[in-house]
Predicted model as a PDB file, atoms N, CA, C, CB and O in Angstrom, pLDDT in the B-factor column:
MODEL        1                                                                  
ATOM      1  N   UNK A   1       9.722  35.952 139.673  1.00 40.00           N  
ATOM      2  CA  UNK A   1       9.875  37.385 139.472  1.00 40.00           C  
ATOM      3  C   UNK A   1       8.645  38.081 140.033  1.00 40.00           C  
ATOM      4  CB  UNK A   1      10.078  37.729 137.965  1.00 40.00           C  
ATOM      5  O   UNK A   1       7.514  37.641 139.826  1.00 40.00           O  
ATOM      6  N   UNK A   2       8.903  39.250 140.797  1.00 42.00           N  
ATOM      7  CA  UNK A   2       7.349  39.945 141.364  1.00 42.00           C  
ATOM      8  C   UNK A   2       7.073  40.927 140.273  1.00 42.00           C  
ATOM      9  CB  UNK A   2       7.380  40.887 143.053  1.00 42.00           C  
ATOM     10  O   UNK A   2       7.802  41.397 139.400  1.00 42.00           O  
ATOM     11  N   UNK A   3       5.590  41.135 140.621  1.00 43.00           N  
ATOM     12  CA  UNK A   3       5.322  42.148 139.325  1.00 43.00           C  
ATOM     13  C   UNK A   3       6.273  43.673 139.712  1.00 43.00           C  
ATOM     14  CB  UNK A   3       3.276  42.558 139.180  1.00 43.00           C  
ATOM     15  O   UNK A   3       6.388  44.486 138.795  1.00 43.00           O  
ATOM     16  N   UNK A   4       6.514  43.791 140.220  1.00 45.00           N  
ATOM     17  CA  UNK A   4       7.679  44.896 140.403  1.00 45.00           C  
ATOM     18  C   UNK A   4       8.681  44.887 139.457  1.00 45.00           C  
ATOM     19  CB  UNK A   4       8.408  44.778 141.670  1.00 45.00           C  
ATOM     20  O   UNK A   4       8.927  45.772 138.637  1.00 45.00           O  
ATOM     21  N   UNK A   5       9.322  43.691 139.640  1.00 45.00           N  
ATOM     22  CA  UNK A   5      10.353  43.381 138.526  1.00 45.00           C  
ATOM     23  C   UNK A   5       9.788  43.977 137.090  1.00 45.00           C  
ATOM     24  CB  UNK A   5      10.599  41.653 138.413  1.00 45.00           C  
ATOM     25  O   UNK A   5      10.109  44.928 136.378  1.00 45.00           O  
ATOM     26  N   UNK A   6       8.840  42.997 137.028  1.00 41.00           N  
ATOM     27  CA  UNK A   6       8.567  42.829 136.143  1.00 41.00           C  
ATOM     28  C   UNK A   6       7.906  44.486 135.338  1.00 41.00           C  
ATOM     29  CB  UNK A   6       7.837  41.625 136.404  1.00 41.00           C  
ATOM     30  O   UNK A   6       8.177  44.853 134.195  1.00 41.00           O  
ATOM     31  N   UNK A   7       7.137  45.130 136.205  1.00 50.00           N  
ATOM     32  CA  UNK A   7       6.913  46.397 135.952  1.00 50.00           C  
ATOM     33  C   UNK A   7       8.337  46.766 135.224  1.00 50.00           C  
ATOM     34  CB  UNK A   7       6.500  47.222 137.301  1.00 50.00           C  
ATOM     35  O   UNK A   7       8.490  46.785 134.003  1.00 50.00           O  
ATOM     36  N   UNK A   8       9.298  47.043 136.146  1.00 48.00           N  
ATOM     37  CA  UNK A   8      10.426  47.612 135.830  1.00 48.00           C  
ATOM     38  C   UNK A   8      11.162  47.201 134.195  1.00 48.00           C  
ATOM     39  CB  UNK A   8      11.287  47.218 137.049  1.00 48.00           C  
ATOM     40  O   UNK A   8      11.717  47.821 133.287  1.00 48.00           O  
ATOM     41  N   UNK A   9      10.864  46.120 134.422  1.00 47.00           N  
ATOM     42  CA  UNK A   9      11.496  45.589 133.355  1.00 47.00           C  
ATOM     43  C   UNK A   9      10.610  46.077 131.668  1.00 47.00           C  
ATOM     44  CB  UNK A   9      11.509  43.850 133.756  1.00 47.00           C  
ATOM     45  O   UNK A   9      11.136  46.518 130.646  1.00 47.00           O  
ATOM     46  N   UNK A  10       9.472  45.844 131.882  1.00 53.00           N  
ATOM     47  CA  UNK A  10       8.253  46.887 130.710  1.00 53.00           C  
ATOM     48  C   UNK A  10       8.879  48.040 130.681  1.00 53.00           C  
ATOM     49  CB  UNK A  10       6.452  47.305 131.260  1.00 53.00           C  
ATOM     50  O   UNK A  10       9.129  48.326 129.510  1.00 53.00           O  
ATOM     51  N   UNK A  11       9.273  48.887 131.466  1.00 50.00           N  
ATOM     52  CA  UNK A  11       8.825  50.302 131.867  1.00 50.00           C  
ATOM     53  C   UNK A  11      10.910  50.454 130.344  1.00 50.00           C  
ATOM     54  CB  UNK A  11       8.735  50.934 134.678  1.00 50.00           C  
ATOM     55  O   UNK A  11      11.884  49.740 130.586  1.00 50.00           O  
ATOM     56  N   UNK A  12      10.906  51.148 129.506  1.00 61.00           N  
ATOM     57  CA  UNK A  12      11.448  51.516 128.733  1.00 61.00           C  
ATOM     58  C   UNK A  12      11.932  52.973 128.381  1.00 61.00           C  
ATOM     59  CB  UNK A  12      10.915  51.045 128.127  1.00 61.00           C  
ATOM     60  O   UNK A  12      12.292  53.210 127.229  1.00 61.00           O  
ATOM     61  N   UNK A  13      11.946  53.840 129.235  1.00 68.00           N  
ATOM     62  CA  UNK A  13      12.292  54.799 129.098  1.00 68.00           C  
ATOM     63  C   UNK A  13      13.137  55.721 128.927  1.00 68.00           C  
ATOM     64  CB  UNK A  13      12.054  54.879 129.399  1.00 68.00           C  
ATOM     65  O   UNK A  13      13.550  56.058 130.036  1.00 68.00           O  
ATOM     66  N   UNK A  14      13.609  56.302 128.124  1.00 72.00           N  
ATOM     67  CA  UNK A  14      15.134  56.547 128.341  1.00 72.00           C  
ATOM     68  C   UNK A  14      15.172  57.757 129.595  1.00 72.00           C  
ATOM     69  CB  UNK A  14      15.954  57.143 126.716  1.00 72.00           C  
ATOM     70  O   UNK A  14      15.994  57.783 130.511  1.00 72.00           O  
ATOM     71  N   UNK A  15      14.481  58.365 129.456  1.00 71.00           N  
ATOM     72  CA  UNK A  15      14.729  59.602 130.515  1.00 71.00           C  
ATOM     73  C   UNK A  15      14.469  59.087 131.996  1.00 71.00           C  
ATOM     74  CB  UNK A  15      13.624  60.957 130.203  1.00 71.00           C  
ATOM     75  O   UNK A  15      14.602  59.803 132.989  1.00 71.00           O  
ATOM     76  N   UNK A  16      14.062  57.689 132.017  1.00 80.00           N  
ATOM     77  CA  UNK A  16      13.728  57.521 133.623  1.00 80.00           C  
ATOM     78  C   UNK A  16      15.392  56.466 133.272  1.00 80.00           C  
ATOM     79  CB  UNK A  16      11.617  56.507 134.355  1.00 80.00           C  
ATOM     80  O   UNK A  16      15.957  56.533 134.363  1.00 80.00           O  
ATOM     81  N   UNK A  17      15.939  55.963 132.710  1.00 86.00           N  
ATOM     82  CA  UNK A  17      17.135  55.407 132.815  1.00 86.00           C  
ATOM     83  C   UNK A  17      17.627  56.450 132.879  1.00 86.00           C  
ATOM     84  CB  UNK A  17      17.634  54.542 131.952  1.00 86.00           C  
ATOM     85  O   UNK A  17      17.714  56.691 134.084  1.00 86.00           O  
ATOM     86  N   UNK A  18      18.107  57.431 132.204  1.00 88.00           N  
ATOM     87  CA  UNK A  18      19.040  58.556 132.022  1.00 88.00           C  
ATOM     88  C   UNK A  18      19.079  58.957 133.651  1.00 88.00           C  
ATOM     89  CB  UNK A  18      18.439  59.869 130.845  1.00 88.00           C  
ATOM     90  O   UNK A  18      20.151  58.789 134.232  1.00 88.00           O  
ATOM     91  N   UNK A  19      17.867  59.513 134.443  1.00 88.00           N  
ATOM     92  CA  UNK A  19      17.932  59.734 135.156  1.00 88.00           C  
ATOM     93  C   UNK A  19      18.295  58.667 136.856  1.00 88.00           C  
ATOM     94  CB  UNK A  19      17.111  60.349 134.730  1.00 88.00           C  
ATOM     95  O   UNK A  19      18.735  59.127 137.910  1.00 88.00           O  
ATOM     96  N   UNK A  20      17.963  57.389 136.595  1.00 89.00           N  
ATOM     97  CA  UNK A  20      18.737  57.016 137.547  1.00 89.00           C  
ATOM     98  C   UNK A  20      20.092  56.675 137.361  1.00 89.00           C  
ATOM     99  CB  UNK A  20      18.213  56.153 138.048  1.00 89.00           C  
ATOM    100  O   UNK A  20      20.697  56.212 138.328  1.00 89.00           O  
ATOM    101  N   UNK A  21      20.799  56.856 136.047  1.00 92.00           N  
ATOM    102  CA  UNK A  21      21.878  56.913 135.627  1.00 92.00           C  
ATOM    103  C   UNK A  21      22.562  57.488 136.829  1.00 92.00           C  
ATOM    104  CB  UNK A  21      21.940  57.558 134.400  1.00 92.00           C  
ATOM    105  O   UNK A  21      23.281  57.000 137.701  1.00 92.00           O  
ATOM    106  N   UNK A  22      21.942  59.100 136.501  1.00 92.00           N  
ATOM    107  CA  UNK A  22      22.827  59.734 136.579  1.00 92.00           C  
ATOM    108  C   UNK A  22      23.007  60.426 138.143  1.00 92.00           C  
ATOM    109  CB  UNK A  22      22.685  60.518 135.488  1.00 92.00           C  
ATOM    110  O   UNK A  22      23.829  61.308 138.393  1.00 92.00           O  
ATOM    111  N   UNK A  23      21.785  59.661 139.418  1.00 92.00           N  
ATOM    112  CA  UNK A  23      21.361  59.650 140.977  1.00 92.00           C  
ATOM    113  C   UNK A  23      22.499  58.533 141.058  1.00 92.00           C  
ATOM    114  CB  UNK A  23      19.491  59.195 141.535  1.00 92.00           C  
ATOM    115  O   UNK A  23      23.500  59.007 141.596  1.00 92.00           O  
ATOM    116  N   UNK A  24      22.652  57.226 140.699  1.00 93.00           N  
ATOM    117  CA  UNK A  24      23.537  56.216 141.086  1.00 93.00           C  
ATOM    118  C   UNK A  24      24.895  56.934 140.434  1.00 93.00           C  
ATOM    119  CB  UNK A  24      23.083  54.611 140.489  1.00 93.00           C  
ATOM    120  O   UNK A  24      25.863  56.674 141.148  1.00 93.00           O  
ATOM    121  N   UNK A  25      25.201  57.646 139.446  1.00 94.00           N  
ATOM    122  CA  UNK A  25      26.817  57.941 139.293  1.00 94.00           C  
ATOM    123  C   UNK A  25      26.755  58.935 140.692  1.00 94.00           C  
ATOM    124  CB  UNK A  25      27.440  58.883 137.502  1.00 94.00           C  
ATOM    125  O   UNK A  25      27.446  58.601 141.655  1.00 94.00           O  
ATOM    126  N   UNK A  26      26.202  59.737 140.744  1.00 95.00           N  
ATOM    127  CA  UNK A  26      26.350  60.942 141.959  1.00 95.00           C  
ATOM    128  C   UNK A  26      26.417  60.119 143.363  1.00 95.00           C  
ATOM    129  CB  UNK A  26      24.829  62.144 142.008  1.00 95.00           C  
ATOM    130  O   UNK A  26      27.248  60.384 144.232  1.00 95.00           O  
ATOM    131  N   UNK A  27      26.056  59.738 143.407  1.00 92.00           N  
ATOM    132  CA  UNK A  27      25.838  58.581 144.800  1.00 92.00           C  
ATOM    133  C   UNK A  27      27.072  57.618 144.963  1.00 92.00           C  
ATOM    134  CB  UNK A  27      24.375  57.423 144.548  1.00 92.00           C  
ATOM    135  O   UNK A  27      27.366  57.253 146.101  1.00 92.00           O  
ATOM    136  N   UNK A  28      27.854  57.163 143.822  1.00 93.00           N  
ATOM    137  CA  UNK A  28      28.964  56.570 144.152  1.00 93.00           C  
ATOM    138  C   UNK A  28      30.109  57.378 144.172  1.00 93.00           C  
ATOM    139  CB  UNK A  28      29.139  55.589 143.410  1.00 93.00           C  
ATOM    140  O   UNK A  28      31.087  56.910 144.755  1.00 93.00           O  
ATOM    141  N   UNK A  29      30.241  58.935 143.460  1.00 94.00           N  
ATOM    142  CA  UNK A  29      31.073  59.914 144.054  1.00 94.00           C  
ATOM    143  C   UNK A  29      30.778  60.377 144.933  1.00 94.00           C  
ATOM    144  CB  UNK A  29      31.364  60.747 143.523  1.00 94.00           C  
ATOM    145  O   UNK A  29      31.825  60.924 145.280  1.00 94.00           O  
ATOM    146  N   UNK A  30      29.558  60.768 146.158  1.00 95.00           N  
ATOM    147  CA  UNK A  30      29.484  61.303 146.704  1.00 95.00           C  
ATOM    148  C   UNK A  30      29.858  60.630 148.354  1.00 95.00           C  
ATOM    149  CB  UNK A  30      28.512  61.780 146.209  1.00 95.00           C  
ATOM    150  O   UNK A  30      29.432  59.581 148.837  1.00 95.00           O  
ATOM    151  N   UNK A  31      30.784  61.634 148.966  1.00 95.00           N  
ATOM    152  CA  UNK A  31      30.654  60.512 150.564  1.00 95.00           C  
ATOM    153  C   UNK A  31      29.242  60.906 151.455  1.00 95.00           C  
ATOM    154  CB  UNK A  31      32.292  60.910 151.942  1.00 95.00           C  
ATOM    155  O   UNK A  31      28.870  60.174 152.371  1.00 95.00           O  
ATOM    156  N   UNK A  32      28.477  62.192 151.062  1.00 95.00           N  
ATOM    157  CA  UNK A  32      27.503  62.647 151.467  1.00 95.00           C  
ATOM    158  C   UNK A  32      25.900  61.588 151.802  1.00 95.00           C  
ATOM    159  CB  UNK A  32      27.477  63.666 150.490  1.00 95.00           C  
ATOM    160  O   UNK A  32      25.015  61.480 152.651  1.00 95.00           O  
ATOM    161  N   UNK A  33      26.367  60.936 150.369  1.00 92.00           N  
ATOM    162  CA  UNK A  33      25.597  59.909 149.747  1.00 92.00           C  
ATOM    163  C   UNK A  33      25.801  58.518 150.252  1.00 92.00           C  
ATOM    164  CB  UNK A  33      25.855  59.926 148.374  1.00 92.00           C  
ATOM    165  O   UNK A  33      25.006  57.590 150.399  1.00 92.00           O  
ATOM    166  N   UNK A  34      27.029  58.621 150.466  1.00 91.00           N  
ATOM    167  CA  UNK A  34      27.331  57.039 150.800  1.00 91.00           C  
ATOM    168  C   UNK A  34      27.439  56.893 152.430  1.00 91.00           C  
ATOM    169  CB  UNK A  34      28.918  56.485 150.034  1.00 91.00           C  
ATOM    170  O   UNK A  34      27.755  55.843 152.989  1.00 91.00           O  
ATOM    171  N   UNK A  35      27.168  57.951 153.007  1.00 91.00           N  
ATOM    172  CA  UNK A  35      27.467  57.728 154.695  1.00 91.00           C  
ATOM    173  C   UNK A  35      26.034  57.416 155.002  1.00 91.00           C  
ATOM    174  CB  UNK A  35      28.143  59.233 155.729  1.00 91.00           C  
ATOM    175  O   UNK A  35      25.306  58.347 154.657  1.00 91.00           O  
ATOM    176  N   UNK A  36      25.338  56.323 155.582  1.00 90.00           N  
ATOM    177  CA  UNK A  36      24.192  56.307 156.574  1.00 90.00           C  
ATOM    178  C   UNK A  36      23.783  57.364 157.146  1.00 90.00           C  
ATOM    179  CB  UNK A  36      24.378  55.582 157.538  1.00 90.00           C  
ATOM    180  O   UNK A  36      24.559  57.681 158.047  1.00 90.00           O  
ATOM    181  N   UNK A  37      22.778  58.170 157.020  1.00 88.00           N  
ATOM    182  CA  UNK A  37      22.115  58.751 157.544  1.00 88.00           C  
ATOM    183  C   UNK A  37      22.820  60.377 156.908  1.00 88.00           C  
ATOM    184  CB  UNK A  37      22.070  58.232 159.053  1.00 88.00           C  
ATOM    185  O   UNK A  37      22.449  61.468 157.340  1.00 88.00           O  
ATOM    186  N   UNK A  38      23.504  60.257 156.208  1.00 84.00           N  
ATOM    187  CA  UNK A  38      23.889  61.209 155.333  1.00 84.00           C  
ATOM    188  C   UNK A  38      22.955  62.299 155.039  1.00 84.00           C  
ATOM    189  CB  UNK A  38      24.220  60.618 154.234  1.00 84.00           C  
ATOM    190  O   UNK A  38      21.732  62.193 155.123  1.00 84.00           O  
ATOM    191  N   UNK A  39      23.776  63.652 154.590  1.00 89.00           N  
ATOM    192  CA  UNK A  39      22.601  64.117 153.670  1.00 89.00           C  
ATOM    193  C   UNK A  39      22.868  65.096 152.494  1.00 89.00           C  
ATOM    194  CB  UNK A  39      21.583  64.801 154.527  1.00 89.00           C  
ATOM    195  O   UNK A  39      23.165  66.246 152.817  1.00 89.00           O  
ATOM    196  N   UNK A  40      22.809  64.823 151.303  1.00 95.00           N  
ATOM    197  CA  UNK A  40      23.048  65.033 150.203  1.00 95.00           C  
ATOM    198  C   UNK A  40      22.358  66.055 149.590  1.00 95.00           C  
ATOM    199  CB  UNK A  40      22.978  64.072 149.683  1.00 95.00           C  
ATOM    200  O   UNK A  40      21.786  65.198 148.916  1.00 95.00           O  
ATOM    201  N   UNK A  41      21.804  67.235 149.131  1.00 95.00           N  
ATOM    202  CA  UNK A  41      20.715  68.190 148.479  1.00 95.00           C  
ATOM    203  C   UNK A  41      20.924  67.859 147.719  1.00 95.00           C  
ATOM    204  CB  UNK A  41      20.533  69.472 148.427  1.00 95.00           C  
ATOM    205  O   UNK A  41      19.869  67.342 147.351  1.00 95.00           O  
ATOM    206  N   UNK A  42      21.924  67.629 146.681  1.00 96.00           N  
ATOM    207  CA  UNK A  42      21.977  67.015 144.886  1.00 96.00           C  
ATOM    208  C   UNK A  42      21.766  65.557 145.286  1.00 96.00           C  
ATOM    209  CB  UNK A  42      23.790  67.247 143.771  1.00 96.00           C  
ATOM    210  O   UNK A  42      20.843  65.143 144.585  1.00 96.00           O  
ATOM    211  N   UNK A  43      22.066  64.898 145.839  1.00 93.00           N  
ATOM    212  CA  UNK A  43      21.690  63.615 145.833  1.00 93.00           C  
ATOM    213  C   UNK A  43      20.294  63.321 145.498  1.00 93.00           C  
ATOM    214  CB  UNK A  43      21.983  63.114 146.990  1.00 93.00           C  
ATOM    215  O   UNK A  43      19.861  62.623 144.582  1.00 93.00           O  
ATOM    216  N   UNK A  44      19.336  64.320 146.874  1.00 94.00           N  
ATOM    217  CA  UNK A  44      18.057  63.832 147.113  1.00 94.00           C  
ATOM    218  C   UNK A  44      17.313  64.774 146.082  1.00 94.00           C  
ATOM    219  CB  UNK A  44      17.569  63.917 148.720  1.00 94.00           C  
ATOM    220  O   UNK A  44      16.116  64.586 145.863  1.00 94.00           O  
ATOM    221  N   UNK A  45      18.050  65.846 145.408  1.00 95.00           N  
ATOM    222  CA  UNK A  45      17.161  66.395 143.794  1.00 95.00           C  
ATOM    223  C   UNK A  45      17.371  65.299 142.765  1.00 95.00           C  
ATOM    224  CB  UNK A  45      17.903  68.029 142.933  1.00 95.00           C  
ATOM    225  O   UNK A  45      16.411  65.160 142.006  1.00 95.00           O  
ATOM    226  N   UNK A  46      18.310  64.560 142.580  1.00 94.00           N  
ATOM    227  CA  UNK A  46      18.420  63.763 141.551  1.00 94.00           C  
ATOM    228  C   UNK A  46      17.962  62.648 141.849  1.00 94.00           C  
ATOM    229  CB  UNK A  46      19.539  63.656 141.090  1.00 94.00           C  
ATOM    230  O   UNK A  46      17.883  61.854 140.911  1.00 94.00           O  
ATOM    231  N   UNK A  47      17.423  62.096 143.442  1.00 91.00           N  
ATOM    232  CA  UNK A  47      16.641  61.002 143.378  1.00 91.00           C  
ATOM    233  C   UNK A  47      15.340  61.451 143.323  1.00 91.00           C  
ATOM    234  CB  UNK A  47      16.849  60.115 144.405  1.00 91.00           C  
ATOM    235  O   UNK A  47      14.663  60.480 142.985  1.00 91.00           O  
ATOM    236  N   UNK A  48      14.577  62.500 143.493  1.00 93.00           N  
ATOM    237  CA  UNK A  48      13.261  62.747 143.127  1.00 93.00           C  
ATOM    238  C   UNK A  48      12.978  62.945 141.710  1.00 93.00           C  
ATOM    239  CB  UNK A  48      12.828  63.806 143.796  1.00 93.00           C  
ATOM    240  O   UNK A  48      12.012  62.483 141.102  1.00 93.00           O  
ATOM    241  N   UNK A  49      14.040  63.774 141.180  1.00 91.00           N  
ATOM    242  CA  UNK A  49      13.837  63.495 139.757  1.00 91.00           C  
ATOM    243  C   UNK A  49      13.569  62.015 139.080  1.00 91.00           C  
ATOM    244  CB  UNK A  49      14.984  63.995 139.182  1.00 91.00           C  
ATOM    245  O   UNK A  49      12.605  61.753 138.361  1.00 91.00           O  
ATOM    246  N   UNK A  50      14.382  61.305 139.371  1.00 91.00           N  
ATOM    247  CA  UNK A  50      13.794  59.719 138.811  1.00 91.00           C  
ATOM    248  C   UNK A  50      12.371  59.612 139.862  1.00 91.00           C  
ATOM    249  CB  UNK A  50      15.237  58.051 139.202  1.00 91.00           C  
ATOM    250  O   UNK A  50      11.789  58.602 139.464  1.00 91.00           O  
ATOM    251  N   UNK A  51      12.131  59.792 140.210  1.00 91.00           N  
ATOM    252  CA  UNK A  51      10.615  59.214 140.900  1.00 91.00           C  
ATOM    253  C   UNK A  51       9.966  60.298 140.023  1.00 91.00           C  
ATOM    254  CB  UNK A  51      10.246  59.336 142.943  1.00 91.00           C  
ATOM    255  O   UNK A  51       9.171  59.736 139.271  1.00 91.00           O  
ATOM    256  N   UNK A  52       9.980  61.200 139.882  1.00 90.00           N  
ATOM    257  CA  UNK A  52       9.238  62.048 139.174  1.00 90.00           C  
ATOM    258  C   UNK A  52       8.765  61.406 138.123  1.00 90.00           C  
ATOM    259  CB  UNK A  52       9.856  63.137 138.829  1.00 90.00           C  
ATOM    260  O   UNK A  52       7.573  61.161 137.938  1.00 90.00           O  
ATOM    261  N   UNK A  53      10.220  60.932 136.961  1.00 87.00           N  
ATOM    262  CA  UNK A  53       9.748  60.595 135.967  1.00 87.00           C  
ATOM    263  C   UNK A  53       9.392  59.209 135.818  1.00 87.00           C  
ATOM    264  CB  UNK A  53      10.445  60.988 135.172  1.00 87.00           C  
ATOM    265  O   UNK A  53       8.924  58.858 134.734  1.00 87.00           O  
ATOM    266  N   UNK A  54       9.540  58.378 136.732  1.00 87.00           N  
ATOM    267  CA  UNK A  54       8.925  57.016 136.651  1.00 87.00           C  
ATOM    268  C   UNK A  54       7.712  57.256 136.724  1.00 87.00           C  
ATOM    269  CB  UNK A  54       9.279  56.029 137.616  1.00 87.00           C  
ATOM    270  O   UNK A  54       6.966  56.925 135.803  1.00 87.00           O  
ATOM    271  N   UNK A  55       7.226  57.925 137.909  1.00 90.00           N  
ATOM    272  CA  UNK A  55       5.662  58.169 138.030  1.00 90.00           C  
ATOM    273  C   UNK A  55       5.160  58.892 136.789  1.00 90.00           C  
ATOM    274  CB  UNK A  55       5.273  59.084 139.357  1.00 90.00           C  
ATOM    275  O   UNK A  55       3.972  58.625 136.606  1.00 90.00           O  
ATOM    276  N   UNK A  56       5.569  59.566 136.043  1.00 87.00           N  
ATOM    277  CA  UNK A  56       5.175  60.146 135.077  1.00 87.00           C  
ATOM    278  C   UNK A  56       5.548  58.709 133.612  1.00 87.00           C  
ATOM    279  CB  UNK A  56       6.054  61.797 135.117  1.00 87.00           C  
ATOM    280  O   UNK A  56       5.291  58.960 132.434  1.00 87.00           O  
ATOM    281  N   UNK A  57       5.970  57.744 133.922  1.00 83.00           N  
ATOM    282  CA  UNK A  57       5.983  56.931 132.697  1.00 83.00           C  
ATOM    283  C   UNK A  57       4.828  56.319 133.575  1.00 83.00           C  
ATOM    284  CB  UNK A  57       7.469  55.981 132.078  1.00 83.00           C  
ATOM    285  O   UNK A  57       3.909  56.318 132.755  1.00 83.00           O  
ATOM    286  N   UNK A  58       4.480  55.970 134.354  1.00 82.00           N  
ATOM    287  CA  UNK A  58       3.740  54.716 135.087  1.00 82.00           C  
ATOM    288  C   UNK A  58       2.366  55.882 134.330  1.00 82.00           C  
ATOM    289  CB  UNK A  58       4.006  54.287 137.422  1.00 82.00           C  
ATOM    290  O   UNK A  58       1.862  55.664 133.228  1.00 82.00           O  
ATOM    291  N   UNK A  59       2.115  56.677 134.934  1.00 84.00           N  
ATOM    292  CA  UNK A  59       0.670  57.412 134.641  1.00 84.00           C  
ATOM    293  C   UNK A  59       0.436  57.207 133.199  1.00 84.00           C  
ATOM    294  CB  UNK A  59       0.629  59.115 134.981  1.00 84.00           C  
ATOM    295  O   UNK A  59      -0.605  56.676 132.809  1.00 84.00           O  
ATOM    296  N   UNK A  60       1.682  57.746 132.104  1.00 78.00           N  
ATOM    297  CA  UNK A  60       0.892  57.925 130.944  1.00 78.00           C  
ATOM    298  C   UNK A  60       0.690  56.142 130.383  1.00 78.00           C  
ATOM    299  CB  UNK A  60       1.816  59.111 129.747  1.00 78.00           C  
ATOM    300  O   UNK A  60      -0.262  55.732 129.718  1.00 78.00           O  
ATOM    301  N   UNK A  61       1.522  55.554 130.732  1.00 71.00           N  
ATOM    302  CA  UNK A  61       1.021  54.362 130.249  1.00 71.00           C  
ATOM    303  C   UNK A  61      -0.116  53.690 130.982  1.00 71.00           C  
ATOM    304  CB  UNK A  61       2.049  53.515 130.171  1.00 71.00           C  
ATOM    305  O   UNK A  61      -0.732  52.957 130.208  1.00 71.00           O  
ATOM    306  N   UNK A  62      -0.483  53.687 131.895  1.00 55.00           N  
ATOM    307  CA  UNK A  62      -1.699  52.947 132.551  1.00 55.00           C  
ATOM    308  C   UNK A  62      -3.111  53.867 131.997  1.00 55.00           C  
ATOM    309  CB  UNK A  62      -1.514  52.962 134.484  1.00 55.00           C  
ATOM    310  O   UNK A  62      -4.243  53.580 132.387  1.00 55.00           O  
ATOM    311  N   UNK A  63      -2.882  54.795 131.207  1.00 50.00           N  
ATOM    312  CA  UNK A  63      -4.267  55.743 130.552  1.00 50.00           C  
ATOM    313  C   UNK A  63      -3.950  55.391 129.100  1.00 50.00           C  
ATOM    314  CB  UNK A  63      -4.288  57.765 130.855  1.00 50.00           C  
ATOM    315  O   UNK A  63      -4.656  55.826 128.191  1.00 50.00           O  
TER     316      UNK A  63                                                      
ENDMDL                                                                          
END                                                                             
């Protein structure tokens, strides 16, 4: 397992699950999403939102 995994696997959050929840449901309705080289504006707000809040679980826990 790489520490990636393994990060991931620590990392417990509900709002960073909630939120890639809810980038992967949009992404399998979307054909915007699912075409190569696509381009989605709700797609790519709801995938920054999960990076948002991962980075925001990664920060407060490493302080």
């Amino acid at each position: 397992m790489t520490s990636a995994e393994q990060t991931a696997e620590d990392i417990k959050d509900p709002f960073t699950d909630e939120a890639w929840r809810t980038a992967i449901e949009h992404a399998a309705g979307c054909l915007a999403c699912r075409t190569p080289g696509g381009s989605c504006e709700t797609g790519e707000q709801l995938l920054h939102g999960y990076e948002e809040a991962t980075r925001k679980v990664h920060s407060e826990g490493a302080t």
